[in-house]
TILO-288772 format. One line per field, with one value per residue (C-alpha): y, z, x. Coordinates in steps of 0.2 Angstrom, whole numbers, plus 5000, padded with zeros to 4 digits. Layout:
N
Y = c(Y|...)
Z = c(Z|...)
X = c(X|...)
END
This chain:
200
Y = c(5166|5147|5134|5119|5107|5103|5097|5087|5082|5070|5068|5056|5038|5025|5026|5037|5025|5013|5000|4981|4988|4973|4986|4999|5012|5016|5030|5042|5033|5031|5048|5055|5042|5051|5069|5078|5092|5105|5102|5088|5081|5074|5065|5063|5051|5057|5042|5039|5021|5024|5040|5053|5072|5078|5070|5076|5094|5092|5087|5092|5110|5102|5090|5102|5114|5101|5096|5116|5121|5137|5145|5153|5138|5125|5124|5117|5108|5100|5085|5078|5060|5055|5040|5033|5033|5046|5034|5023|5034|5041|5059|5068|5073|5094|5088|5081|5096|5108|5098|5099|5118|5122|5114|5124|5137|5138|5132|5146|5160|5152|5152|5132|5126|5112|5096|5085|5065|5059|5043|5028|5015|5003|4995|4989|4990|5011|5015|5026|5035|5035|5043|5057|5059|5063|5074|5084|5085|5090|5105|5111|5113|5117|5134|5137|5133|5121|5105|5089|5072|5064|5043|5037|5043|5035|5018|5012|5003|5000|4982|4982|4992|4979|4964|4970|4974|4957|4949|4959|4958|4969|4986|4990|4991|4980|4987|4987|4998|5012|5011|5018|5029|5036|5037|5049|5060|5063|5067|5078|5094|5083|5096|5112|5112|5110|5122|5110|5104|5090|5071|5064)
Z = c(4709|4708|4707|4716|4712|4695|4695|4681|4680|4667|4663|4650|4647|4655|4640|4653|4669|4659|4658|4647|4654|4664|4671|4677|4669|4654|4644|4656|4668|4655|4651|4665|4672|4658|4663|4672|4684|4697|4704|4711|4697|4705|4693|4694|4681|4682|4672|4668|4658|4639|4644|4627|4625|4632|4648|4648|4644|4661|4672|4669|4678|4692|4694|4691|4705|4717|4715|4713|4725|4735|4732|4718|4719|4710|4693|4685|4671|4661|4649|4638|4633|4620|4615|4602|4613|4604|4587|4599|4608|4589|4593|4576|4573|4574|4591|4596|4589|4597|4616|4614|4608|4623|4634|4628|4627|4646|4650|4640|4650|4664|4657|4660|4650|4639|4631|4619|4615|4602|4601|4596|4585|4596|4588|4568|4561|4568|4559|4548|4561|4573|4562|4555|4574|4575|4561|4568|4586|4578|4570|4585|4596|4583|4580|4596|4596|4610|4609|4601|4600|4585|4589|4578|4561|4567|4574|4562|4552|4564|4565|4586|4588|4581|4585|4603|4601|4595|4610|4623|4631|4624|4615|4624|4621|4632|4637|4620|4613|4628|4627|4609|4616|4626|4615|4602|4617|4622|4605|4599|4609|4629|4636|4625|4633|4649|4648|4649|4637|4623|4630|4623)
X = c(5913|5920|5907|5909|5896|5894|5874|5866|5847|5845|5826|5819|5815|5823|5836|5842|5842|5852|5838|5846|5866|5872|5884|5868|5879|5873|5877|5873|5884|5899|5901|5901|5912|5924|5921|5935|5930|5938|5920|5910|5898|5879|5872|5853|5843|5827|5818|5801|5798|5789|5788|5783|5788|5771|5774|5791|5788|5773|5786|5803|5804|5796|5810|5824|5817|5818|5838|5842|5855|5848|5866|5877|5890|5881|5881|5864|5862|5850|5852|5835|5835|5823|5816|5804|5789|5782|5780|5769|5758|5755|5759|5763|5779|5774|5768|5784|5793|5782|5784|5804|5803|5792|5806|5819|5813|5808|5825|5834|5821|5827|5847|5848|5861|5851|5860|5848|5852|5843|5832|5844|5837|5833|5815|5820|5805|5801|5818|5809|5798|5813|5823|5811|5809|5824|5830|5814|5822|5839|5830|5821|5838|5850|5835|5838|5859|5858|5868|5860|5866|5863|5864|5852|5861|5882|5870|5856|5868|5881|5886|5891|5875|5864|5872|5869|5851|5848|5858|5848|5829|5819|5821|5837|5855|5865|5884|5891|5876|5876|5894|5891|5881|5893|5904|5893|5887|5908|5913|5897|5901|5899|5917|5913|5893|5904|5917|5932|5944|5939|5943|5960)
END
C-alpha cells in the first residue's frame, strides 16, 4: 500500500525546537528541509525546555498517540533528541541508560521506526559527562540496531562548532552549530532509516 504522508514526531529538549537559531530551523528544520519524498513530510517538534530522560520516557507514547494517523497511509516515525540535562538533574548514567532502553524498547513492540541524536557538546566544562553520556546512549540503541547520531564525538573539538557556542546566548548553538548538526544527522544513516536514496 503507498503511504502518503510521511509523519515525524520529534520529542526531546528544546535542542529539538531550534532554540539560539536565528533562522528557527535548527537541525530538525535543516534536515528535513534536505529530505526528498514521494510523500508529504509533517514535522512535529515536540520540545520540552531542560527536559531529562525520565521525563522523556513519561511522556513520549503519549505524544505520539495523539499525532497518529487513524489510517494505513501515514507513515510514523519517531526521532529522540537528547541533551545533557541528565548531568544537571544528577541522574546516573545507568539511570540514563535504563530511560532510553525503556523507550526503545516500547517503540520496537510497537514497530515504530526509532532515530536517536545524541547530546552535542554545548556546555565546555560537562564535556566529560556529556560525552560518557553519550558513548552510553550510543550503546543502548546500537543493542537494539536502531540508528544513533553520534554529534558530540565529530564537534567537541570542532573549530565552527565552538566558535559559534561562544558567539551565541547561552548553551546553544546559533545557525552555524545546528547547521553542523544537520549535517551529521544527514550523513549518519538520516535516507537509509528513511528508505530513500543517500543525499548527493
Amino acid at each position: 500500500m503507498s503511504i502518503s504522508e510521511l509523519r515525524l514526531c520529534a520529542v526531546g529538549d528544546e535542542l529539538v525546537a531550534g532554540v539560539g537559531d536565528p533562522r528557527a530551523l535548527g537541525w530538525l528544520g535543516r534536515v528535513v528541509a534536505r529530505t526528498r519524498t514521494q510523500s508529504t513530510t509533517v514535522v512535529m517538534p515536540l520540545a520540552v525546555p531542560s527536559e531529562t530522560t525520565t521525563g522523556l520516557s513519561a511522556r513520549w507514547e503519549n505524544e505520539f498517540n495523539l499525532r497518529t494517523a487513524p489510517n494505513s497511509h501515514t507513515d510514523h516515525r519517531l526521532i529522540i533528541g537528547l541533551g545533557h540535562s541528565d548531568i544537571s538533574a544528577d541522574l546516573s548514567v545507568a539511570r540514563s541508560r535504563l530511560n532510553l532502553a525503556n523507550i526503545l524498547d516500547v517503540a520496537d513492540e510497537r514497530r515504530i521506526p526509532t532515530l536517536v541524536v545524541g547530546p552535542p557538546p554545548t556546555i565546555p566544562s560537562l564535556a566529560p559527562a556529556i560525552g560518557e553520556l553519550s558513548a552510553a546512549f550510543a550503546d543502548v540503541a546500537q543493542r537494539r540496531r536502531v540508528p544513533y547520531v553520534d554529534t558530540f564525538s565529530p564537534l567537541v573539538d570542532h573549530e565552527q562548532w565552538n566558535a559559534d557556542l561562544a558567539a551565541s546566548n547561552g548553551p546553544y548553538p546559533g545557525q552555524a552549530g545546528y547547521g553542523l548538526m544537520a549535517w551529521l544527522v544527514l550523513h549518519t544513516g538520516w535516507h537509509t532509516w528513511l528508505g530513500l536514496p543517500e543525499d548527493e
